[in-house]
C-alpha positions in Angstrom: -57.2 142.5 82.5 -61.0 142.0 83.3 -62.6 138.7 84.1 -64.1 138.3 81.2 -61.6 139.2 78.6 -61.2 136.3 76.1 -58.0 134.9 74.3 -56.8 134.9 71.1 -54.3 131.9 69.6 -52.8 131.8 66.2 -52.4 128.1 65.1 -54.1 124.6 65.7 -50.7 122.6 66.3 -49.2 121.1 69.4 -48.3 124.1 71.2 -51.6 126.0 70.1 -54.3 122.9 70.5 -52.7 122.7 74.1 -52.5 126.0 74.8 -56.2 126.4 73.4 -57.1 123.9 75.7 -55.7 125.5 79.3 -57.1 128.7 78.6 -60.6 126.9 78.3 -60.1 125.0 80.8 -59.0 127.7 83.4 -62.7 129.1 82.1 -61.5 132.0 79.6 -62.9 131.7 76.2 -60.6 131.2 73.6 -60.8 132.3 69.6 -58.5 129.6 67.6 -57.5 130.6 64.4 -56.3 127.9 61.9 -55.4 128.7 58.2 -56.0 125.0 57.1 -57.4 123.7 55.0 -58.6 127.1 53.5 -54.5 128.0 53.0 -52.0 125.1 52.6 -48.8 125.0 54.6 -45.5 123.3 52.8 -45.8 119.8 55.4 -49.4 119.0 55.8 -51.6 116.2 54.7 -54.7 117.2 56.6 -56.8 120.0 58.0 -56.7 118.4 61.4 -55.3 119.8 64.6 -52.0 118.6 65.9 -51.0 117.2 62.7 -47.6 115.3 63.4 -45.9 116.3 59.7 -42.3 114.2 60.5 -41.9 111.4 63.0 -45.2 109.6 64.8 -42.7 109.4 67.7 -42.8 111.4 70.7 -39.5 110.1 71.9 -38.2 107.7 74.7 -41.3 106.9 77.4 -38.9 106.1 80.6 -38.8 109.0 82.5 -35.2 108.8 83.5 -34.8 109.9 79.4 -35.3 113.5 78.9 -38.1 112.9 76.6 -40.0 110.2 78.7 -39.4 113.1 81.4 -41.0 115.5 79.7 -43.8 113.9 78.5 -44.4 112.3 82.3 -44.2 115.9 83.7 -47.0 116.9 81.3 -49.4 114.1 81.9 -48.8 115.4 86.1 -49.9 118.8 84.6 -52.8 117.2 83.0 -51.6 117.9 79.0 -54.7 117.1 77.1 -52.1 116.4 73.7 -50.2 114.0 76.2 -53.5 112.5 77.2 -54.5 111.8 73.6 -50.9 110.7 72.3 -51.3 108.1 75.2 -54.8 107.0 74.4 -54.1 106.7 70.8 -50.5 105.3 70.7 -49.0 102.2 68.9 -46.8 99.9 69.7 -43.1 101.4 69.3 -40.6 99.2 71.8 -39.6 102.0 74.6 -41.1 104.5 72.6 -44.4 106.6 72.7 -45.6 106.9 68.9 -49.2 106.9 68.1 -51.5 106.8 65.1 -51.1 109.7 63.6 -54.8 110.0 62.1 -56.8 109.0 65.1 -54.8 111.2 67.3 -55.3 114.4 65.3 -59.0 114.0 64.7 -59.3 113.0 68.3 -57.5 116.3 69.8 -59.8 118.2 66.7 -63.3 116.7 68.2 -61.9 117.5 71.5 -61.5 121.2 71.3 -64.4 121.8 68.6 -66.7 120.6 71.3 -65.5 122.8 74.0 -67.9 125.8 74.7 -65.4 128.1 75.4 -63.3 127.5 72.1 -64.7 129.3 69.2 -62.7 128.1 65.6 -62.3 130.2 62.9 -60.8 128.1 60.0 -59.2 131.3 58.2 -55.5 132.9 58.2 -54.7 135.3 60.8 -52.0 137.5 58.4 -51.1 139.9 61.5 -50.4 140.5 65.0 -53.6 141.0 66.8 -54.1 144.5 68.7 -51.6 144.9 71.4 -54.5 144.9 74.2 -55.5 141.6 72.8 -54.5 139.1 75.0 -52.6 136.5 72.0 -50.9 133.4 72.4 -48.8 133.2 69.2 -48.4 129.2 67.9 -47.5 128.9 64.3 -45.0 126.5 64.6 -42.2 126.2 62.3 -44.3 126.7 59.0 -45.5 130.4 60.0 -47.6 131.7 56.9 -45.7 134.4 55.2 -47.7 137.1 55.9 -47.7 136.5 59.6 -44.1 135.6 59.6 -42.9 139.2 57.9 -45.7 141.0 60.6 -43.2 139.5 63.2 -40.0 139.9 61.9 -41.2 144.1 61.7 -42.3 143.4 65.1 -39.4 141.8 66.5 -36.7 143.5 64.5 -34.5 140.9 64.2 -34.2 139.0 61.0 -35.7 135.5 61.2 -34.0 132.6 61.5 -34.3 129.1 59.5 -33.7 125.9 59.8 -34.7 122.9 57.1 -36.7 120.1 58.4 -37.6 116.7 56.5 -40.4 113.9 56.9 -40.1 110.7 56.2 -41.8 107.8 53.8 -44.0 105.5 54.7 -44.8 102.4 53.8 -47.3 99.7 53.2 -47.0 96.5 55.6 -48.4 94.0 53.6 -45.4 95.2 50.9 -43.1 94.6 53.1 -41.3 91.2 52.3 -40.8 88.9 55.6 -38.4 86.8 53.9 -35.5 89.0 54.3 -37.6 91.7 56.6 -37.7 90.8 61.0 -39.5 92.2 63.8 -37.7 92.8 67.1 -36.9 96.0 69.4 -33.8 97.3 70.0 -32.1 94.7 72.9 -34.8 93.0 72.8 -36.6 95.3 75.4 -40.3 95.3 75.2 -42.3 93.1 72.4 -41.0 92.8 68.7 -41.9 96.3 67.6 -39.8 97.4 64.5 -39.7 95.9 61.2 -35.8 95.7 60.9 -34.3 95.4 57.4 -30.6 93.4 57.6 -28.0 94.8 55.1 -24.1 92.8 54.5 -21.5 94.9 53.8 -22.1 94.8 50.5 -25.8 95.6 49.9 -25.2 98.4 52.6 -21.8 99.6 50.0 -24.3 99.8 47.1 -27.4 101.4 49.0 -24.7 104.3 49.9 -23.5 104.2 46.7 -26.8 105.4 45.0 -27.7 107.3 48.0 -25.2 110.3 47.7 -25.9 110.0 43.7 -29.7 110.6 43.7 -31.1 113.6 42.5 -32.5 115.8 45.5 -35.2 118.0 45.2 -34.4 122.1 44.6 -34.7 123.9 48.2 -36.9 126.5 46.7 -35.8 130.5 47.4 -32.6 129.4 48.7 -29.5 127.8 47.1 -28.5 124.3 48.5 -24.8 125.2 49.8 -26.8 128.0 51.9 -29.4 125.2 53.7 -29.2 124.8 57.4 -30.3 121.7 58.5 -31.0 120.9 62.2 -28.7 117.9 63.5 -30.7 116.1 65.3 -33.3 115.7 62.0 -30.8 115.5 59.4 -32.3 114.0 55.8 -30.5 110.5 55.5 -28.6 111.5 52.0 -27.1 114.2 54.1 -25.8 111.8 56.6 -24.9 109.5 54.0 -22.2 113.0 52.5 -20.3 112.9 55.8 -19.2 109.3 55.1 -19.8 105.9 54.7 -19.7 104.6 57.9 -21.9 107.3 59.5 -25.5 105.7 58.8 -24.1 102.5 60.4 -23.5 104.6 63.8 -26.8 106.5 63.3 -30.6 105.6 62.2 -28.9 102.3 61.0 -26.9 100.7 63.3 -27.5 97.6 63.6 -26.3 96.7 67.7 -28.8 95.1 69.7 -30.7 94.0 66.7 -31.1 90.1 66.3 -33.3 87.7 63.7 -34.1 84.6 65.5 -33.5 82.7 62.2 -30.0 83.3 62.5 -29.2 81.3 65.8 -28.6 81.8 69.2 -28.4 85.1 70.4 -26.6 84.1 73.3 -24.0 82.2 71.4 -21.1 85.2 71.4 -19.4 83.9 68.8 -22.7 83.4 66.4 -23.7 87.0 67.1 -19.8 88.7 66.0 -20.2 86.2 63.1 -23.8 86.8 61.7 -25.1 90.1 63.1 -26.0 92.4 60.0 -23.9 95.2 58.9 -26.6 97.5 58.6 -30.5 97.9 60.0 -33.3 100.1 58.5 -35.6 99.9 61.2 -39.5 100.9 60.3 -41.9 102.1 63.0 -45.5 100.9 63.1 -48.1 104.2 62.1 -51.6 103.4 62.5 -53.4 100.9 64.9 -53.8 98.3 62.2 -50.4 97.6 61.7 -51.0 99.0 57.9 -48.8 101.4 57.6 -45.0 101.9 58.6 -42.4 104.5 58.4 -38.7 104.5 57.6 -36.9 105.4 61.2 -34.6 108.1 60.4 -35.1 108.6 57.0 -36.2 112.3 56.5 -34.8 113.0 52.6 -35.0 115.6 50.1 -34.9 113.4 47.4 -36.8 113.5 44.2 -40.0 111.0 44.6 -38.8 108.8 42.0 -35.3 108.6 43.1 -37.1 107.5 46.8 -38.5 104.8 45.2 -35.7 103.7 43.6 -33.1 103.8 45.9 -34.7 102.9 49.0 -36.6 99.6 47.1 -32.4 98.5 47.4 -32.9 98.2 50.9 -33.9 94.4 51.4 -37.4 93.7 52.7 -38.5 96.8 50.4 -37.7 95.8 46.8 -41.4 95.7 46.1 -42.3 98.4 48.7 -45.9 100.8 47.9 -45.3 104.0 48.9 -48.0 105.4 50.5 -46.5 108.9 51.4 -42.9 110.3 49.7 -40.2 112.3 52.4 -40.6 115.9 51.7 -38.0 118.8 53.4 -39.9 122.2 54.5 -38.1 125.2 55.6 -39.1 125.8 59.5 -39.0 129.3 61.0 -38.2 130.4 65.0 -37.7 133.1 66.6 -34.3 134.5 68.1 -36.4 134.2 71.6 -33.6 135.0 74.0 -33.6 138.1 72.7 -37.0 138.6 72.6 -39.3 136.3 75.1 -39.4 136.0 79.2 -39.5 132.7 80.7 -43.1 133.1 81.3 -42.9 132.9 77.4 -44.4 136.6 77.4 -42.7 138.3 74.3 -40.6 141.6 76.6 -42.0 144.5 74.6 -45.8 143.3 74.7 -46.5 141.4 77.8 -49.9 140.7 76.3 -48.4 138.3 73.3 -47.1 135.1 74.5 -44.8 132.4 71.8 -45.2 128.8 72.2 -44.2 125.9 70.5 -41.3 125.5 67.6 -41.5 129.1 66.9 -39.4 129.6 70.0 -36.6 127.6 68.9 -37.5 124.6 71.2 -37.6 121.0 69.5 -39.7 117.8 69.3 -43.3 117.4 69.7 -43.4 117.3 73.7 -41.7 120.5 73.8 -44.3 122.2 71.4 -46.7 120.8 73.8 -45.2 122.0 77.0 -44.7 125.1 75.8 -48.4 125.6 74.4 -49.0 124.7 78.7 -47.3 127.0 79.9 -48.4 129.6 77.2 -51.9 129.0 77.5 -51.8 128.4 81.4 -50.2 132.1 81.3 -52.6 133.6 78.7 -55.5 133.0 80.9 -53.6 133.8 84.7 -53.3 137.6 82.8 -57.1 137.1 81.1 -57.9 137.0 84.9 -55.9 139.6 86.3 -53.0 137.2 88.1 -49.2 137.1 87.9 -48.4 134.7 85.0 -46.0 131.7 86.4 -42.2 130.5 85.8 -41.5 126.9 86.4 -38.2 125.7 87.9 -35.2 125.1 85.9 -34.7 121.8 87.3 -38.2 120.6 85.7 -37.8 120.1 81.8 -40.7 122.6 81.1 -38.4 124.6 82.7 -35.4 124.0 81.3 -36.3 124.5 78.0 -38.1 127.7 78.5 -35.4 129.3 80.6 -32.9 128.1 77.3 -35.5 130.3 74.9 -35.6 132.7 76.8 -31.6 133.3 78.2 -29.4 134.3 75.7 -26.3 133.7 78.4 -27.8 130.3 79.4 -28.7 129.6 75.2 -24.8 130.5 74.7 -23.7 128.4 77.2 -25.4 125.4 76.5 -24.4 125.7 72.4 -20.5 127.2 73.0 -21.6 129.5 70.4 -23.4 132.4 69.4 -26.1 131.4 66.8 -29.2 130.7 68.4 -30.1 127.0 66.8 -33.5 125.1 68.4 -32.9 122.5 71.2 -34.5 119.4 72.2 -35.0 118.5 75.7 -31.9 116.5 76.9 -30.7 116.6 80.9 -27.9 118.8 79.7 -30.1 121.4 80.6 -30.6 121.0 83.8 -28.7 122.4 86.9 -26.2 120.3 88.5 -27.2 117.9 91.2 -26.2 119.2 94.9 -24.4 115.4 95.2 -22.5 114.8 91.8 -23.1 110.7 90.8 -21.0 109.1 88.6 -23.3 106.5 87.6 -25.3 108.3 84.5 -28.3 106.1 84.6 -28.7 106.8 88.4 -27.7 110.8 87.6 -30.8 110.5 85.0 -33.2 109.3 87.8 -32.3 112.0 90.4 -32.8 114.7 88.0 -36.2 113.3 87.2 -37.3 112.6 91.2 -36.6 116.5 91.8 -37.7 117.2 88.7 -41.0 115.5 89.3 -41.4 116.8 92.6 -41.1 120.1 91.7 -44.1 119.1 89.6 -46.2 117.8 92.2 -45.4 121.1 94.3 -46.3 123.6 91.4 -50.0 121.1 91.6 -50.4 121.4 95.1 -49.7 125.0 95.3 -51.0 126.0 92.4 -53.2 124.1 90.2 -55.1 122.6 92.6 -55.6 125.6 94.9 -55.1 128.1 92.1 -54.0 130.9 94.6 -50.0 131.4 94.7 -48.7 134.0 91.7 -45.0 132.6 91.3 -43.1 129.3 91.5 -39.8 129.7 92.7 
């Protein structure tokens, strides 16, 4: 490719506002196509970039938890998304969430200033020419036109998953009689808005839970809906019994109002710790706004209301925004992508983000990275770059892009995405017992793989490969 050859990417997400970014910022100019707000997708609210459509939550911050580990190797590869989420994050006990609104229009400014990014705010209904250099970041919500142009391209048939948001709240209708703030264990400040359920307000909230109506899952019939597990709607979890809330979104261990005694009294705590928690998580700066942890639903908007006002705390709740369940598309990428995230039969189209079958925000963002930091090595004539398997980035990729390694990880042959969790990694050379001390020596090497691929590469931008 010649010096000057320039960059197409499809999509304004996470993976493609990051990927955007790296091609810039490696000095390729970049077109960005987004289709909002001119053409509507199922899940958004705005016409902003890096719209966060489900959870405000970017997972665990401690970098001995998969999540935290991912996001900490992105901010050591200078992730402008990371950067933002950090600048523009709320309080969320161990948690990096952020205001969802600042953050977006933030990351928006950010790459409408750039000189090097030009923005067309139109649909992009096909595959670019195959001498274009394309990074492909669509996300899950892949406009239709653009997702049947793949599917000819790929061959394969497309997979599905469905994917729900869910509601949020108004603080001030919150009631603090019943309602208390606290984190989890009590580890960081008082960060969660936790409503206490008995046994039998819990019994009665379950009750009408599996009874509401949900909402049709338009062009497909119910019985043939795949849900993801680890974003399950909450009437779904509710089906598979009425105990399995308590050990999910809603379990209420580690959770303690000060108003009921001594948390150190043993005997107090057995006696009078609730049956049940919802837990809300704080959305905006002011404090305004809050979301129900866990509670992704299909339901019917008036059924919402209804049953979740039976949670105590929320009986006079205003809901600002209603859950709604989308139907997400990925790609079968081991069959079709390199680890370099180069698609095999058109080394100039790259895949990023939730279209590859990855999952969670910092694993849109790492692949947009490693997309965009590969769509301008080949704008500028260089190798593109793997990263290690025993860094997250590289983890995930090499799972997206190894059908044997995909396989192994599932036990089973459907290709389903996958968050970032240490299963992934490759054994340590000196197996520890202890899990929390396992957790931190995967993230040293991890990390210092990291800090090699910046001394080697980034910062001296000469080497082709990481080994």
């Amino acid at each position: 490719m010649k010096e000057d050859s320039s960059v197409i990417v499809i999509g304004a997400g996470l993976a493609g506002s990051e990927a955007a970014w790296q091609i810039a910022s490696a000095g390729v100019k970049v077109t960005l196509f987004e289709m909002r707000p001119k053409k509507k997708s199922p899940a958004h609210h705005s016409s902003e970039f890096a719209e966060l459509v489900c959870s405000n939550s970017f997972g665990a911050i401690s970098s001995d938890r998969a999540a935290g580990l991912l996001q900490e190797e992105l901010r050591k590869l200078k992730s402008i998304v990371i950067a933002k989420a950090d600048q523009h994050s709320v309080p969320a006990g161990g948690a990096l969430a952020v205001d969802r609104s600042q953050f977006s229009r933030s990351i928006t400014n950010e790459l409408s200033r750039h000189p090097l990014i030009k923005i067309k705010r139109e649909e992009c209904p096909f595959l670019p020419n195959p001498n274009q250099i394309t990074v492909l970041a669509t996300g899950p919500l892949t406009s239709e036109s653009l997702a049947q142009e793949i599917k000819e391209f790929t061959g394969e048939k497309e997979c599905h998953f469905y994917d729900a948001a869910s509601p949020i709240v108004t603080g001030e209708s919150i009631d603090f009689s019943t309602a208390f703030r606290a984190s989890r264990y009590d580890k960081g400040d008082a960060d969660y808005i936790n409503c206490p359920m008995n046994e039998e307000s819990y019994s009665q909230f379950h009750s009408e839970l599996i009874k509401a109506e949900q909402t049709e899952v338009k062009g497909f019939e119910k019985e043939s809906a795949l849900f993801f597990e680890g974003c399950l709607p909450i009437e779904q979890l509710a089906q598979r019994g009425i105990e399995t809330m308590r050990f999910g979104p809603l379990k209420p261990i580690g959770l303690w109002d000060p108003r009921w005694g001594d948390v150190n009294d043993k005997s107090l705590r057995m006696l009078k710790r609730a049956h049940a928690v919802v837990q809300l998580r704080q959305e905006d700066k002011a404090g305004q706004l809050w979301n129900l942890v866990g509670f992704q639903t299909n339901l019917r908007w008036g059924e919402q209301k209804r049953v979740f006002r039976m949670i105590p705390g929320l009986s006079k709740a205003e809901f600002i925004r209603f859950g709604v369940m989308h139907r997400n598309t990925f790609l079968e990428s081991p069959k079709l992508i390199e680890p370099s995230l180069q698609f095999i039969n058109r080394k100039t189209l790259f895949a990023a983000g939730q279209l590859t079958g990855t999952e969670g925000y910092a694993a849109a963002i790492a692949g947009g990275w490693l997309a965009g930091t590969n769509a301008a090595l080949l704008a500028k004539g260089l190798h593109t770059i793997t990263l290690p398997s025993s860094t997250m980035i590289g983890a995930l990729t090499n799972f997206v892009s190894n059908s044997q390694a995909s396989i192994r990880v599932q036990n089973k042959k459907n290709f389903q995405p996958m968050p970032a969790n240490f299963g992934l990694l490759p054994e340590l050379d000196n197996k520890i017992k202890n899990k929390r001390e396992r957790y931190k020596k995967y993230r040293d090497r991890a990390l210092g793989q990291i800090q090699k691929l910046k001394e080697t590469f980034l910062d001296k931008n000469t080497i082709t490969t990481i080994i």
